[in-house]
C-alpha positions in Angstrom: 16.8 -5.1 -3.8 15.6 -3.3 -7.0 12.4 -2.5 -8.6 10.9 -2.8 -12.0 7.5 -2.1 -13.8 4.7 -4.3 -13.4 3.8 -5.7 -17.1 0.0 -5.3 -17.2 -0.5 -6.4 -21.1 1.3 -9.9 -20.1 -1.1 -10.1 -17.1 -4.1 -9.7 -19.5 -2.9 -11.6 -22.0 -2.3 -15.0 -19.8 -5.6 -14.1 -18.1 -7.8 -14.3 -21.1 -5.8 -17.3 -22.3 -6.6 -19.5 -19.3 -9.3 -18.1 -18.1 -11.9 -20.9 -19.3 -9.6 -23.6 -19.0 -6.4 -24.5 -17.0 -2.5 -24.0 -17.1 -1.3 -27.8 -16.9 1.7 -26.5 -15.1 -0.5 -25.2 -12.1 -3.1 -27.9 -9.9 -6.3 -27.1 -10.8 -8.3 -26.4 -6.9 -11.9 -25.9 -7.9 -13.1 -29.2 -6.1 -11.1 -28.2 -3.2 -12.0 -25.3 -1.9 -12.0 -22.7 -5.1 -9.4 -21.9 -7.9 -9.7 -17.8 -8.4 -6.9 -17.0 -6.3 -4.6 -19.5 -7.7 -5.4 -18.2 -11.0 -5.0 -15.0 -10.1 -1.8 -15.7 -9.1 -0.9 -17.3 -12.3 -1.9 -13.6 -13.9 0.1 -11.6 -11.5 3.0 -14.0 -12.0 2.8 -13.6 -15.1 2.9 -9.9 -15.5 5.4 -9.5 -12.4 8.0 -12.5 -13.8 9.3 -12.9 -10.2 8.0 -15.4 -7.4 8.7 -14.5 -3.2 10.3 -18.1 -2.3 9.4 -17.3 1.3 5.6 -16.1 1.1 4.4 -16.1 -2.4 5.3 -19.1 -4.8 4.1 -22.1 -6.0 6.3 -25.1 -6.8 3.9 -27.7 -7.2 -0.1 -29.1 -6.0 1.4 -29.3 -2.3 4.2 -26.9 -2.0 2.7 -24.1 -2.4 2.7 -20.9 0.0 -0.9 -20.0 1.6 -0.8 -16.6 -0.1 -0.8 -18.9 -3.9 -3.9 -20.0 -3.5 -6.0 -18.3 -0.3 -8.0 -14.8 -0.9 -6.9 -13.2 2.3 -3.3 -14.0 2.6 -3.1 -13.0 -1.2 -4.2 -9.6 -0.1 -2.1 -9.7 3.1 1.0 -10.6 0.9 0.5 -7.8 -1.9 0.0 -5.1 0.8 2.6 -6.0 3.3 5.2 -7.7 1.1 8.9 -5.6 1.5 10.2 -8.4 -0.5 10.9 -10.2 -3.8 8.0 -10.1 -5.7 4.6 -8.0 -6.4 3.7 -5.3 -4.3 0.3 -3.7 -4.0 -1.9 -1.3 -2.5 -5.7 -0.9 -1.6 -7.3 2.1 -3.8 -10.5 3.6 -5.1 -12.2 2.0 -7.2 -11.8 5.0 -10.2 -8.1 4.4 -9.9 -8.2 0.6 -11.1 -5.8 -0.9 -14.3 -5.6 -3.5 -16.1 -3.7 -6.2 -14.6 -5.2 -5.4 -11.2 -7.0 -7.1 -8.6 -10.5 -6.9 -7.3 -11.6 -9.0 -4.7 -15.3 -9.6 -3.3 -17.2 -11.0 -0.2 -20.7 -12.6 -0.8 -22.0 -12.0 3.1 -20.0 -8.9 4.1 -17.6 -10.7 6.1 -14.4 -12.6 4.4 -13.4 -11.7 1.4 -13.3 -14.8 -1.0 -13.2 -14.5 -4.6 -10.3 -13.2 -6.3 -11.1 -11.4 -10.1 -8.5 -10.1 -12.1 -9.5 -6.7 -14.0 -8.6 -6.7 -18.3 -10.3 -4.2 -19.3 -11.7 -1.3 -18.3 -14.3 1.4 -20.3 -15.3 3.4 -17.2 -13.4 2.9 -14.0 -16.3 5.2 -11.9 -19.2 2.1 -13.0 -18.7 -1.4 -11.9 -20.8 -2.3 -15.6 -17.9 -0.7 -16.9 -14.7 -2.9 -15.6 -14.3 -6.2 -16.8 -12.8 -9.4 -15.4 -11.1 -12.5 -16.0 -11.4 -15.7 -12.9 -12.3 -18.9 -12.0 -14.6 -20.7 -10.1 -17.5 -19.5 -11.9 -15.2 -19.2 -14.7 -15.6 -16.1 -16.5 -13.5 -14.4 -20.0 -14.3 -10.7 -19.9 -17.4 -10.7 -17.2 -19.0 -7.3 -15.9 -18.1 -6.8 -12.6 -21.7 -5.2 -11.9 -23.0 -8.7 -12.4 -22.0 -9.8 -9.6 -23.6 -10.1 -6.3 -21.8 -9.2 -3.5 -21.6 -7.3 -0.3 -17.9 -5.8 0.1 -15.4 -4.9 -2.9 -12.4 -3.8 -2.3 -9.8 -3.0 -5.1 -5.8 -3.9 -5.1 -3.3 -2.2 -7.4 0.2 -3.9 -8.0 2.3 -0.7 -8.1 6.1 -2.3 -8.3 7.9 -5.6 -8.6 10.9 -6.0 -6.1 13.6 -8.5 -7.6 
């Protein structure tokens, strides 16, 4: 298996092109349930160019793996995968990108919203990193308007193929 760069500015750039309307290529899951983490997908797709057929892919509304479209195994996936496709790892907020994923719980208990990070002024202030997402669809929101409980922060550091 080989390993290649992460392309951030193709991230960004699909993410603030769909992020106040949809990809017809993807189902949209907003009245079922949510459709940040499928998007986010979309944008990490996007910027990676390389789907896992086994744990990470989307082929259509129904065949899709759990780790497309649910906040948790998204996380589980980018952390643990050893496979094709992106791989991340949990980091300190100053050390955020572009291109990178924060994710947030409302009540301090499951994480479950999935934010994609496009630009950034000041990664030390929250005011200061800005986000693409839907549900609650948002182009270039603040994430220190948010209101939530837990954040935790996921950088995609290599692309297996």
């Amino acid at each position: 298996m080989k390993e290649k760069e992460y392309n951030r500015q193709k991230c960004i750039e699909y993410a603030n092109q769909w992020a106040l309307s949809r990809n017809p290529k993807y189902y949209d899951y907003e009245k079922i349930g949510g459709d940040c983490t499928n998007f986010a997908s979309q944008c990490i797709y996007a910027g990676s160019g390389v789907m896992n057929e086994k744990t990470w892919y989307y082929r259509n509304a129904n065949q899709k793996s759990p780790s497309w479209t649910g906040v948790e195994f998204l996380y589980d996936f980018l952390i643990h995968n050893q496979e094709q496709g992106p791989h991340g790892m949990e980091i300190p907020q100053n050390q955020i990108e572009i291109g990178d994923l924060i994710q947030l719980s409302s009540n301090g208990g499951r994480f479950t919203h999935s934010l994609m990070v496009v630009e950034i002024e000041n990664p030390n202030d929250l005011s200061d990193i800005y986000v693409d997402t839907h549900s609650f669809d948002a182009l270039r929101r603040s994430v220190g308007t948010y209101d939530f409980k837990k954040i935790r922060f996921i950088h995609i550091n290599k692309v297996y193929f």
